[in-house]
C-alpha positions as a Markdown table, in Angstrom:
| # | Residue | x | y | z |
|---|---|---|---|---|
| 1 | Unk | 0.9 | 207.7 | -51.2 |
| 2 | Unk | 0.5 | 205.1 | -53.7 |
| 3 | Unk | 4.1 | 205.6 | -55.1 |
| 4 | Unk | 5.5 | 205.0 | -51.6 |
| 5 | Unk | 3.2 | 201.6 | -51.1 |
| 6 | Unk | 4.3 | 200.3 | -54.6 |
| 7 | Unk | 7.8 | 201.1 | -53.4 |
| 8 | Unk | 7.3 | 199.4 | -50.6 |
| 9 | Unk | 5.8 | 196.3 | -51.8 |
| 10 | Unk | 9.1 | 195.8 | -54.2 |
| 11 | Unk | 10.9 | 196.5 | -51.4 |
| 12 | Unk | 13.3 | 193.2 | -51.2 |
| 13 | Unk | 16.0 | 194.1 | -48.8 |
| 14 | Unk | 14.1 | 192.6 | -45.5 |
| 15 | Unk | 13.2 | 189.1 | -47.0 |
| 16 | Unk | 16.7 | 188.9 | -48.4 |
| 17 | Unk | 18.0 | 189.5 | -44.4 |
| 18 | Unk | 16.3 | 187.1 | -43.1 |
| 19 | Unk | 17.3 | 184.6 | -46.0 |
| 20 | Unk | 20.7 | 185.4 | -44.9 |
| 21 | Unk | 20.0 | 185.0 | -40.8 |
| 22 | Unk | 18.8 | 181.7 | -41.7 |
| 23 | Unk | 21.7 | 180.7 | -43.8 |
| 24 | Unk | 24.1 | 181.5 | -41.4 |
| 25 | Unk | 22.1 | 179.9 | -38.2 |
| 26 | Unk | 22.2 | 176.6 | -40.7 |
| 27 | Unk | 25.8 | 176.9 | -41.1 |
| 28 | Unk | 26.2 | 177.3 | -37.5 |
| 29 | Unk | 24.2 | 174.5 | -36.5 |
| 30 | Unk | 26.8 | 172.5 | -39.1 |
| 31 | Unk | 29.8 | 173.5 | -37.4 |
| 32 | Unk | 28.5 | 173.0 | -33.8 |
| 33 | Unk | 27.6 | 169.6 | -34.9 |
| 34 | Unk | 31.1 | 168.8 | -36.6 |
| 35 | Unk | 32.6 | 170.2 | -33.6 |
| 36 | Unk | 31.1 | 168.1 | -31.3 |
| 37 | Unk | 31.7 | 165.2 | -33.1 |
| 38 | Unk | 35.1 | 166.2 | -33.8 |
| 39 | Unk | 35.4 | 167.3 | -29.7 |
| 40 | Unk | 34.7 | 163.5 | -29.1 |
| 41 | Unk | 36.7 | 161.3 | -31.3 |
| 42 | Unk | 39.9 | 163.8 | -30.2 |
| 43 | Unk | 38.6 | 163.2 | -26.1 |
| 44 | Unk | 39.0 | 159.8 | -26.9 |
| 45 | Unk | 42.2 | 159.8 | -28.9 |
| 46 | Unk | 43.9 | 161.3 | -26.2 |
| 47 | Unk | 42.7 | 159.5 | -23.6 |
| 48 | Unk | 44.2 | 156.3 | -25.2 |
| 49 | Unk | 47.3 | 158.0 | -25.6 |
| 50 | Unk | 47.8 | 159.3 | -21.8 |
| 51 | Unk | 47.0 | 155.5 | -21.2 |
| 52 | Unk | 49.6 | 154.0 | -23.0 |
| 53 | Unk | 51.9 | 156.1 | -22.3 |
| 54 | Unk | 51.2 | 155.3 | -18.4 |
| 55 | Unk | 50.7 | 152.0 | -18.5 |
């Protein structure tokens, strides 16, 4: 029994999981930000173009 609690106080695999979770959710928030950004400035862009090209 004490083996198996050593063991299982070593045990890394769980923290390293969640290190990756939160990783990715950062990464995630990063591209959901550039995207939005990026969404914009294009909105705009081509609503200047459809304009000029009416007008």
């Amino acid at each position: 029994m004490k083996n198996l609690l050593v063991r299982f106080a070593r045990n890394e695999s769980g923290a390293t999981a969640i290190e990756y979770g939160l990783i990715a959710g950062l990464i995630s928030v990063v591209i959901i930000a550039v995207m939005a950004t990026v969404g914009t400035g294009l909105a705009t862009r081509f609503t200047a173009i459809g304009t000029a090209l009416t007008g």
